[in-house]
N, CA, C and O of each residue as an XYZ file, in Angstrom:
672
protein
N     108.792     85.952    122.065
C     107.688     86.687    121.472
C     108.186     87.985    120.832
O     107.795     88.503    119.786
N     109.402     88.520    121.926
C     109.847     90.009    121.240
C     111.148     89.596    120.236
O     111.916     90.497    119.899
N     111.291     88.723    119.940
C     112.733     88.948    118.633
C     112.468     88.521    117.489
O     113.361     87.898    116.915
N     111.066     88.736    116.753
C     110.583     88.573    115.651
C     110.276     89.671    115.300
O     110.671     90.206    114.264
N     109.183     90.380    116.497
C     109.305     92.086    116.307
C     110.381     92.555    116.097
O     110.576     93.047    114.985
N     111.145     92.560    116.811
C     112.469     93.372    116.853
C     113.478     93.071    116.030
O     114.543     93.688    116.037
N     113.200     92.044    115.218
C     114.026     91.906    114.122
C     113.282     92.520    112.582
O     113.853     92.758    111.518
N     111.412     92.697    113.030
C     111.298     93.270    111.655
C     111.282     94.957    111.864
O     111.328     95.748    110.922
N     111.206     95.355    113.353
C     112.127     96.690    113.473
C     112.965     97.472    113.003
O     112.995     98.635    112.600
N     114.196     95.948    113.226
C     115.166     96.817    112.489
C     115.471     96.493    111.293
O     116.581     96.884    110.932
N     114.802     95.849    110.471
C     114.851     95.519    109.198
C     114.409     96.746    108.396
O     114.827     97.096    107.293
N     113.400     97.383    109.232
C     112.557     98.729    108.437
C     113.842     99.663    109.005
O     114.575     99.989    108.071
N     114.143    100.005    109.892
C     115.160    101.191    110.731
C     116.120    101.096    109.538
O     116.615    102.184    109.246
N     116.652     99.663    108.482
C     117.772     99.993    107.515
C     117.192    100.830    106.729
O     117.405    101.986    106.365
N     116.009     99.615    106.430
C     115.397    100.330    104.781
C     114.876    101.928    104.924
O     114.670    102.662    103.958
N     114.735    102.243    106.109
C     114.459    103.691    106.331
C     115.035    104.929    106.567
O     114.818    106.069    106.156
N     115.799    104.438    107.305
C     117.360    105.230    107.821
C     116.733    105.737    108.601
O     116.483    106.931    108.436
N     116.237    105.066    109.733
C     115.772    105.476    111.185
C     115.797    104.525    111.983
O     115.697    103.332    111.696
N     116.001    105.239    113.566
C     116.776    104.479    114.572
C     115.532    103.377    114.723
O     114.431    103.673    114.260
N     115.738    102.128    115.370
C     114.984    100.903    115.300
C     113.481    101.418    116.553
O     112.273    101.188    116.496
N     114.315    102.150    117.540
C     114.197    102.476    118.822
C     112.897    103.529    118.767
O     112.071    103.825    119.631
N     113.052    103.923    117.517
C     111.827    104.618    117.386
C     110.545    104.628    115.873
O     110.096    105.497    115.126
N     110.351    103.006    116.050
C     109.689    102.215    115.248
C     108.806    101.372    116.089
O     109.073    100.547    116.964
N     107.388    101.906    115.465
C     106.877    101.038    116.317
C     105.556     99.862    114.622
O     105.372    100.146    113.439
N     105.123     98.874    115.340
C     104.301     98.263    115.045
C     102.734     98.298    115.312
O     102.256     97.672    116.258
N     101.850     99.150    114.334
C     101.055     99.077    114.544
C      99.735     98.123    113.579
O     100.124     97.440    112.632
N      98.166     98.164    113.935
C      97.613     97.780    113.217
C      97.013     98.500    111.808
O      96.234     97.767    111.198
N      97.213     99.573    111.316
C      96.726    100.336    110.424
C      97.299    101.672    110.358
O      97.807    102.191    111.352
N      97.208    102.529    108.676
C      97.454    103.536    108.998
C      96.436    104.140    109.276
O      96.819    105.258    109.621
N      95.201    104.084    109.350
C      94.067    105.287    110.388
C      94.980    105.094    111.797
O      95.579    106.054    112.281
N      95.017    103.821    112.368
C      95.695    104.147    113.901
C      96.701    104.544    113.667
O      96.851    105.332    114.600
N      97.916    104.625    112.855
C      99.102    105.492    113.033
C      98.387    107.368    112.679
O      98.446    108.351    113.418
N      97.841    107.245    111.440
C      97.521    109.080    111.808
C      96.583    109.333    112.879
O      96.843    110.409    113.417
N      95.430    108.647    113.469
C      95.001    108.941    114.563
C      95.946    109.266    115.731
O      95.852    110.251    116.463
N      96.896    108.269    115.799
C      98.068    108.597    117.294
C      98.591    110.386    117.128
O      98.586    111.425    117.789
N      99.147    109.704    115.346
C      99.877    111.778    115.337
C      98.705    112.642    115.910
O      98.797    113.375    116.894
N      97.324    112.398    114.964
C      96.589    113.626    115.626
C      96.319    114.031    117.293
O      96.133    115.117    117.842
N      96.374    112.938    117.701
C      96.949    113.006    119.141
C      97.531    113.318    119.905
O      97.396    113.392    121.126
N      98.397    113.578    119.106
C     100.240    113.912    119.797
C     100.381    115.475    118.599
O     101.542    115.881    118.543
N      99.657    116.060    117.974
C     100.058    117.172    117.563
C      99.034    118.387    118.061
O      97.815    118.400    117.886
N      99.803    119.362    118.698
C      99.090    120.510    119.422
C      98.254    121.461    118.105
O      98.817    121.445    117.010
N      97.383    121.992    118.192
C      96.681    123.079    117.080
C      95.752    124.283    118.339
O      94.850    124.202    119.172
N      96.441    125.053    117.923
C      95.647    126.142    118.725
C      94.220    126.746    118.145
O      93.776    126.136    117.172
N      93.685    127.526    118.477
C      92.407    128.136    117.635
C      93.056    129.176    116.746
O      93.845    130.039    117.131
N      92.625    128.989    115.512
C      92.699    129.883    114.096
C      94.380    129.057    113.478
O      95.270    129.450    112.724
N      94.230    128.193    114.016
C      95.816    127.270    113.648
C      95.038    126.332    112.563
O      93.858    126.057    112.780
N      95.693    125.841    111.395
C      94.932    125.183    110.620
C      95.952    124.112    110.277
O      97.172    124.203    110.413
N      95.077    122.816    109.690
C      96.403    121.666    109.239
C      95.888    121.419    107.464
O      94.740    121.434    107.018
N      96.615    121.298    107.049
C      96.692    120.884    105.461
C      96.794    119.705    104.985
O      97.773    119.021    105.286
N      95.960    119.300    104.277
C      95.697    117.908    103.824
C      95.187    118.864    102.382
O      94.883    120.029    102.125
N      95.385    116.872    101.309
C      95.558    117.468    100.072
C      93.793    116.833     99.472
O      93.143    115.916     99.973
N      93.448    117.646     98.362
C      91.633    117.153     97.794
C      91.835    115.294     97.570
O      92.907    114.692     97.618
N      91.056    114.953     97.430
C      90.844    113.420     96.834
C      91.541    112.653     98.038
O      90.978    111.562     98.124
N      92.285    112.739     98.763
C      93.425    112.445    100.182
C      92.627    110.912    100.813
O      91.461    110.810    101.193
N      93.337    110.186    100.780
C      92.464    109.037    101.500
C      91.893    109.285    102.451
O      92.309    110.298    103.014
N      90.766    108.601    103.094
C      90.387    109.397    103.900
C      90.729    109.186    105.155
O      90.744    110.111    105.967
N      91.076    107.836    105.499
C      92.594    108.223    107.345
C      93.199    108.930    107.365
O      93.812    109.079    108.422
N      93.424    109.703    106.443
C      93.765    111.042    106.384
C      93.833    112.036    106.704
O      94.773    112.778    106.992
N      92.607    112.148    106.673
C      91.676    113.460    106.484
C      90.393    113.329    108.001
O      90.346    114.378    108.644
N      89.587    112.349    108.455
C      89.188    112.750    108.974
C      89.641    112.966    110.430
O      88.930    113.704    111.112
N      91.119    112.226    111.190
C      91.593    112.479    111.866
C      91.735    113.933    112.789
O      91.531    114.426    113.898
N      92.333    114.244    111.193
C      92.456    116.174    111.408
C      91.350    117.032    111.408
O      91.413    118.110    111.997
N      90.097    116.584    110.665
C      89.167    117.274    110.760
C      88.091    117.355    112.038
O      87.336    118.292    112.296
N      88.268    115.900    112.874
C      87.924    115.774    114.185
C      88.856    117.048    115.509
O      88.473    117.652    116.511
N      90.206    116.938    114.747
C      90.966    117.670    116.122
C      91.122    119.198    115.576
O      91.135    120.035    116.479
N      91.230    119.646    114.391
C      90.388    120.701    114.469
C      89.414    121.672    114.978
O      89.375    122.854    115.321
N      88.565    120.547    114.865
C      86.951    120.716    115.368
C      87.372    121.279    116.579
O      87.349    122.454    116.946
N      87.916    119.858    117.371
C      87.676    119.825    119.060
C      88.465    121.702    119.473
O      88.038    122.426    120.373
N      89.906    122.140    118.296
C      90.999    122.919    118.624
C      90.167    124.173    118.084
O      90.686    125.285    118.186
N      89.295    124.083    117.693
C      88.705    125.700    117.174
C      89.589    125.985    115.733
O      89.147    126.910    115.052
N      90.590    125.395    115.297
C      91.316    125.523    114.225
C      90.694    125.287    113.108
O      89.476    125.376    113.264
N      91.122    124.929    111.659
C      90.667    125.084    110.794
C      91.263    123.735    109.748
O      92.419    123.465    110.073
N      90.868    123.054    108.860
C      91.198    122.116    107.804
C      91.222    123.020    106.418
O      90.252    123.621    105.956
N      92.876    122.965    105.730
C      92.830    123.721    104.511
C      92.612    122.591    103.503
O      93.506    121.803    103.812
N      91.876    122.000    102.373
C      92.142    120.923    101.793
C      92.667    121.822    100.056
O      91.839    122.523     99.475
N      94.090    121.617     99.485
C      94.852    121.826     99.170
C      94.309    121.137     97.499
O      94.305    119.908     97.431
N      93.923    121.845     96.362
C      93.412    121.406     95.057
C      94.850    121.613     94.581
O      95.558    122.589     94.828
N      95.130    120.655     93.941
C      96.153    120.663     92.395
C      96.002    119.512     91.969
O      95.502    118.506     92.473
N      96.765    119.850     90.379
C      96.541    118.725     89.552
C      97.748    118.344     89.334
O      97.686    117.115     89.320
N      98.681    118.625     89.177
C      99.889    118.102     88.980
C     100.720    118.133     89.851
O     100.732    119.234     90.402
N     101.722    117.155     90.402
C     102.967    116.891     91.039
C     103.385    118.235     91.269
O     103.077    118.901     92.258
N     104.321    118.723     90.018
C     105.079    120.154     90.536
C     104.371    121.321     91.249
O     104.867    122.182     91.975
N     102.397    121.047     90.660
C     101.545    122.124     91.505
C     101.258    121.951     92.512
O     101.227    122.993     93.167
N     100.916    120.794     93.217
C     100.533    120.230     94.490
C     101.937    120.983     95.507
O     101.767    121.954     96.243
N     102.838    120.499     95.377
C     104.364    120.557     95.763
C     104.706    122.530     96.202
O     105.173    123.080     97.198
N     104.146    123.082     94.784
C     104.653    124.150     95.113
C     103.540    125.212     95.403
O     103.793    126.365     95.752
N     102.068    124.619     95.191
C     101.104    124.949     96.284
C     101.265    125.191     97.615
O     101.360    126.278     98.185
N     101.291    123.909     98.132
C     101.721    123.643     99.074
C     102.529    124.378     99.942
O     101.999    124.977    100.877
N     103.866    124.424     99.749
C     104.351    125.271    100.110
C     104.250    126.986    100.292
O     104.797    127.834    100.998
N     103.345    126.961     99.354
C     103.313    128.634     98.966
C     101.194    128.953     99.904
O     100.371    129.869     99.918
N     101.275    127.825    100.361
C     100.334    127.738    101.456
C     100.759    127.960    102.907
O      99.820    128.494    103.498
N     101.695    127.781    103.628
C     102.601    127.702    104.549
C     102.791    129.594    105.100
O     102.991    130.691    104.578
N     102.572    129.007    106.433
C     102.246    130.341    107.357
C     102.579    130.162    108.310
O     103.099    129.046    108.341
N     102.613    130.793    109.537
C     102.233    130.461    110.645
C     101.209    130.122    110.876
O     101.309    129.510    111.940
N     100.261    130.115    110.573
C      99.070    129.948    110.770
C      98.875    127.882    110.907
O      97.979    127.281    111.500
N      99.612    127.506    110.423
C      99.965    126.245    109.892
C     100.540    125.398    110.854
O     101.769    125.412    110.910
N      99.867    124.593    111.699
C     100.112    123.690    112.904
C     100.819    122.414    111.885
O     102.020    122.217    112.064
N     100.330    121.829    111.166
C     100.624    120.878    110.673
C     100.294    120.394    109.045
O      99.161    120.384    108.562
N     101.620    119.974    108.280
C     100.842    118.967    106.440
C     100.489    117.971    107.072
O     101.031    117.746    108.154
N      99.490    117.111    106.574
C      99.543    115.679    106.558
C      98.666    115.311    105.268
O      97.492    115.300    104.898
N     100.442    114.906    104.640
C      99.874    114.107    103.181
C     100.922    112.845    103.005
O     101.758    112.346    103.758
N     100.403    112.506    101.394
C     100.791    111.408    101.287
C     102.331    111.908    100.421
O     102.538    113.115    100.290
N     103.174    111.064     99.963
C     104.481    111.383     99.311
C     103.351    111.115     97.690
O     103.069    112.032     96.919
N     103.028    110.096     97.577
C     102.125    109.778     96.764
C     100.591    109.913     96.354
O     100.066    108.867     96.736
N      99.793    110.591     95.850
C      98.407    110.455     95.689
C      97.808    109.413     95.371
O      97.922    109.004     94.215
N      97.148    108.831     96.158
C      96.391    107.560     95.915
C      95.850    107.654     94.447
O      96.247    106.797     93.657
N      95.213    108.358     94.127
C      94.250    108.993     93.157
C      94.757    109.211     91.705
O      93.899    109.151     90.825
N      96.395    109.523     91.242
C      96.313    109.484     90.108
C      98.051    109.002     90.111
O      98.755    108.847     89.113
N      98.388    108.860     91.329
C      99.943    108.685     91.633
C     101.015    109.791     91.331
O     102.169    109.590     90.950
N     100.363    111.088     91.595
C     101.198    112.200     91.202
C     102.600    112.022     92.599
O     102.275    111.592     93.706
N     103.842    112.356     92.341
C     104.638    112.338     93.686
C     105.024    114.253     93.880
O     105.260    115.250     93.197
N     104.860    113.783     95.386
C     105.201    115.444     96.067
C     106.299    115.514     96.100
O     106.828    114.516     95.610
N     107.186    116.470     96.567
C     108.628    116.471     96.953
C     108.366    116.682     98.167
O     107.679    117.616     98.580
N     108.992    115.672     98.958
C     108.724    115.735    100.408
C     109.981    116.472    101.408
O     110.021    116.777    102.601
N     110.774    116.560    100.486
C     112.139    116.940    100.677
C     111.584    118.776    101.046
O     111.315    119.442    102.046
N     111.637    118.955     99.716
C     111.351    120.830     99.581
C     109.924    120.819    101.179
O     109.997    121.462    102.226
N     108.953    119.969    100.787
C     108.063    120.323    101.789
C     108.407    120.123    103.354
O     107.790    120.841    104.140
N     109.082    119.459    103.721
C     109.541    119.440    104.968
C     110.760    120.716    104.828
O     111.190    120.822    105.976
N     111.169    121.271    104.338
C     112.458    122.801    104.219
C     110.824    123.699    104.868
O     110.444    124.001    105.999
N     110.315    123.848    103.686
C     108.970    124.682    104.133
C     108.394    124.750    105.553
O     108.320    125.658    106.381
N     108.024    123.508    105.540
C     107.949    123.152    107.022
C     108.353    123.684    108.317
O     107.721    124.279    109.191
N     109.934    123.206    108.184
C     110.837    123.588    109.423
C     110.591    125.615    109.532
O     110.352    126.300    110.527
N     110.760    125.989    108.230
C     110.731    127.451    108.168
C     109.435    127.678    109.104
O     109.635    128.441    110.048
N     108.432    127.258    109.015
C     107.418    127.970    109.733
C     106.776    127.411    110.951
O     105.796    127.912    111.502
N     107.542    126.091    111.415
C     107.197    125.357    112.570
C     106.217    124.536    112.654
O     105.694    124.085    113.672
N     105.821    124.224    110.918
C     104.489    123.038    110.786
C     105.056    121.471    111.316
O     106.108    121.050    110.834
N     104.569    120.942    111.966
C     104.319    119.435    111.808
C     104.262    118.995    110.351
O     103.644    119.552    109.444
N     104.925    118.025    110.291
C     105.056    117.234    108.928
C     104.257    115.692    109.009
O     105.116    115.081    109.645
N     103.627    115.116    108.868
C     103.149    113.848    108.628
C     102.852    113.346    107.728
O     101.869    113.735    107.099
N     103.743    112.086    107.256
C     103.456    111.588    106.009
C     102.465    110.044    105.958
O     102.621    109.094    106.725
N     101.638    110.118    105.048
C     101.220    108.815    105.062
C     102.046    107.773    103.804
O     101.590    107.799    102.662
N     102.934    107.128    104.038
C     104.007    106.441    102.564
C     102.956    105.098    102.477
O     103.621    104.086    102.698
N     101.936    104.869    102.296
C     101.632    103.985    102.093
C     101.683    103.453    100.616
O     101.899    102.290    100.275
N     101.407    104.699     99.690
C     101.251    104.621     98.283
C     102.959    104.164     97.364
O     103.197    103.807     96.210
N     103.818    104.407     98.555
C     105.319    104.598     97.993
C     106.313    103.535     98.898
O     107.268    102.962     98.374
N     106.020    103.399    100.030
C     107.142    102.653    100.971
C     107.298    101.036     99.950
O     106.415    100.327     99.467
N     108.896    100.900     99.922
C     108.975     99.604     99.023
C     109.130     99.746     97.883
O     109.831     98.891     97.342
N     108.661    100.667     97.162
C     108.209    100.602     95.499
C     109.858    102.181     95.196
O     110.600    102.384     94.235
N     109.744    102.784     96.372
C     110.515    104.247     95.994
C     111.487    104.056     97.314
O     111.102    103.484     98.334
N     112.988    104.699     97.119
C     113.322    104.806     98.266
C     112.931    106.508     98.837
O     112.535    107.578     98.375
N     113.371    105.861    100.211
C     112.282    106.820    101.296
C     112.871    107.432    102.604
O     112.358    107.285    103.713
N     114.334    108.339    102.269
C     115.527    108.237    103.477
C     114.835    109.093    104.620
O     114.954    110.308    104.462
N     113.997    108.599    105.961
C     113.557    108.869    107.034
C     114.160    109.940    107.806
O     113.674    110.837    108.496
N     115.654    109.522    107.432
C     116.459    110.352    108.477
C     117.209    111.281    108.050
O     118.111    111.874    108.643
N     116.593    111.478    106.372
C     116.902    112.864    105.980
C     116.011    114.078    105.659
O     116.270    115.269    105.493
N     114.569    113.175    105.623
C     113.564    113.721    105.672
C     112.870    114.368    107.548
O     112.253    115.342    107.979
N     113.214    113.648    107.861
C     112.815    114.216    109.681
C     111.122    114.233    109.496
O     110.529    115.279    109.760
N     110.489    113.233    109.108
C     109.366    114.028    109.249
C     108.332    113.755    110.901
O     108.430    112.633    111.397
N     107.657    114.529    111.438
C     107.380    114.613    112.421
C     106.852    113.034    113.057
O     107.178    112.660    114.184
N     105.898    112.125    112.019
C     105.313    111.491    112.169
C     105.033    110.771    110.573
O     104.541    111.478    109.695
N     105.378    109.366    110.302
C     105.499    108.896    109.255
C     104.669    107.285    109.348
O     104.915    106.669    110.385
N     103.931    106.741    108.561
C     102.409    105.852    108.766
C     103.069    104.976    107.306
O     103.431    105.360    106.194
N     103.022    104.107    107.742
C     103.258    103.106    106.171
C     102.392    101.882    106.409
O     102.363    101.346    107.517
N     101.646    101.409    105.318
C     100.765    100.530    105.466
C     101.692     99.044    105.284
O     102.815     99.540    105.205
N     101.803     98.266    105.225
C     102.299     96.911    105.276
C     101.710     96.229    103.921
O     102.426     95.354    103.435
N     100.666     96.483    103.351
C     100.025     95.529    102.468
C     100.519     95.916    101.100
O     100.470     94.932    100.361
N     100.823     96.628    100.697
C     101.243     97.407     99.375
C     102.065     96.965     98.911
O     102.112     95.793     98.538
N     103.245     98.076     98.771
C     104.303     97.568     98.620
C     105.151     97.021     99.124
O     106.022     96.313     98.617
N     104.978     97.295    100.167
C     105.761     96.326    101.326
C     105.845     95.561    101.248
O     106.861     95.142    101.803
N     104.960     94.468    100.517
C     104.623     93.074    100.942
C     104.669     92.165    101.777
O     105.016     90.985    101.719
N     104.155     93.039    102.842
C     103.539     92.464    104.223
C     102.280     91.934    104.605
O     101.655     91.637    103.587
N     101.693     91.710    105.554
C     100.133     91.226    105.875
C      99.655     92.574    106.082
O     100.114     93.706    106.241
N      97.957     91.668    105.978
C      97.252     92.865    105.765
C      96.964     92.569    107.719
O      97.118     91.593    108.453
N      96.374     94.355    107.980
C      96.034     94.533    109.683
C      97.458     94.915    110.381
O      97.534     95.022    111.605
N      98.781     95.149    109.374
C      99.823     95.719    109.920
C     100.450     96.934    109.013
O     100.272     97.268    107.842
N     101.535     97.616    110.429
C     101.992     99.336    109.892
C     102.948     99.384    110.719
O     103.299     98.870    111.780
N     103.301    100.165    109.935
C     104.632    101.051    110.846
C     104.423    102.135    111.084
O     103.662    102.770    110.353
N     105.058    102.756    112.250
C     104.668    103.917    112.917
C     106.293    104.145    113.354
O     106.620    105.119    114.032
């Protein structure tokens, strides 16, 4: 039962450049960003960043644990790639528990630099979470140079996988 999983494990651990060991199989990306929001701490007046138009497994995850954390949801307007990107960053505080966006915008397919935004990141101790659903397959996507805290890829896209599966 387990060496079908564990062989499409580590099939993603190449294409990703992350250890197999910490790949898991899930049913969706709402349940992969639901788990992060789970597993990421936000204190009160701590806020997480998500971007306008943002799918919405996205978005309401964070806006639930917010709620519960007394913290705050920044939702992040730009129109272009290089503005989103260097918004973004020039959003970044302490104040800033966590990003969670996509590498890709569903919405007009602008791409972020996920690279520069995780540098940003580390500088101020945000959580990084990416949703690659719009990009995994179609772009390469090096995991293990990016570090990002928590990373959600849908299966149906580009992947060309079944639909009701993800990686986590």
């Amino acid at each position: 039962f387990f060496d079908d999983l564990d062989e499409v494990k580590l099939a993603f651990s190449k294409l990703f450049n992350v250890a197999a060991k910490n790949v898991a199989l899930i049913p969706s990306t709402s349940y992969g960003i639901s788990t992060a929001a789970k597993n990421i701490k936000v204190d009160p007046g701590q806020k997480i960043i998500v971007l306008k138009d943002q799918f919405p497994s996205n978005v309401y995850p964070w806006s639930d644990l917010v709620r519960k954390c007394g913290g705050g949801l920044e939702i992040l307007d730009a129109e272009s790639s290089n503005e989103i990107t260097s918004n973004l960053i020039n959003s970044l505080d302490e104040r800033v528990a966590a990003v969670a966006i996509p590498n890709v915008r569903w919405t007009d397919g602008a791409v972020l630099d996920i690279y520069k935004i995780k540098e940003a990141c580390r500088e101020f101790g945000a959580k990084l979470i990416l949703d690659l659903t719009q990009s995994a397959g179609a772009m390469t996507t090096d995991l293990g140079s990016i570090q990002p805290d928590f990373a959600v890829i849908a299966n149906y896209k580009w992947m060309l996988g079944p639909y009701s599966t993800a990686f986590l």
